[in-house]
N, C-alpha and C positions, 0 to 999 in steps of 0.2 A: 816232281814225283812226291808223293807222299809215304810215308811209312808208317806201318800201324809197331808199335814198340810195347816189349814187356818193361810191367811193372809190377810192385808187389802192394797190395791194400796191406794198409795200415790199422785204417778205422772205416767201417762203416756207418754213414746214419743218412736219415730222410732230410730233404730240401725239397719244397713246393710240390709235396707228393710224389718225388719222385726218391729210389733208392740210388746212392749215391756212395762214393771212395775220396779217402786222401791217399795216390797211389807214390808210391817211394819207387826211382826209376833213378839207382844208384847216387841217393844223395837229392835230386830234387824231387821236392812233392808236386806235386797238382791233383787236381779235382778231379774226377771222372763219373759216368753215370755209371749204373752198373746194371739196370734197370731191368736189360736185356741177359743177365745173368744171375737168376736170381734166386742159385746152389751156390756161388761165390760165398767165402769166408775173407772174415781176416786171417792173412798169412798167405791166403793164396797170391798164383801170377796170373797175373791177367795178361791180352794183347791188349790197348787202348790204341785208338784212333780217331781225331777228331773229338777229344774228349767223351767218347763210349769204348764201354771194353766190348768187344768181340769176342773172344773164346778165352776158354781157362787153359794154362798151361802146367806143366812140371817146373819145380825149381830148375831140372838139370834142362830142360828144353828152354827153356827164361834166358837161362846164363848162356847156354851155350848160342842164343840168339843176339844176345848182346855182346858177346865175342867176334861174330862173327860183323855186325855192324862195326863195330872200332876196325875190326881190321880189312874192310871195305874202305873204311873213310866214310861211311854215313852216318857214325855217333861217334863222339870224341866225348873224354871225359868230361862232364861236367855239362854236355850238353842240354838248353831247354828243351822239354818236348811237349 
């Protein structure tokens, strides 16, 4: 199963034409496109999946999804995504 996971852009900038995030997703970064979102800022939450974000979310919808994944047992802290 797959999960699409909030995270928070950091920095925006372009890669090979495409618009692009370093996204913060408590502690690790990764890359993301963002391409398909393209009212996104820095600071906002994104969903990523698959390395694209999907839809923009609330801080408190963010947090209170990654609350609810730890105490699933589908993200532990510190998990890669």
């Amino acid at each position: 199963m797959c999960l699409g996971v909030p995270g928070k852009i950091v920095t925006i900038y372009q890669q090979a034409g495409l618009r692009m995030a370093k996204v913060d997703f408590g502690g690790v970064y990764r890359e993301a496109c963002i391409e398909t979102l393209p009212d996104v800022k820095e600071g906002d939450y994104v969903i990523i999946h698959a390395g694209f974000a999907l839809n923009r979310l609330s801080e408190a919808e963010a947090l209170e999804t990654l609350q609810l994944l730890r105490e699933i047992g589908a993200l532990d802290e510190g998990d890669a995504v």
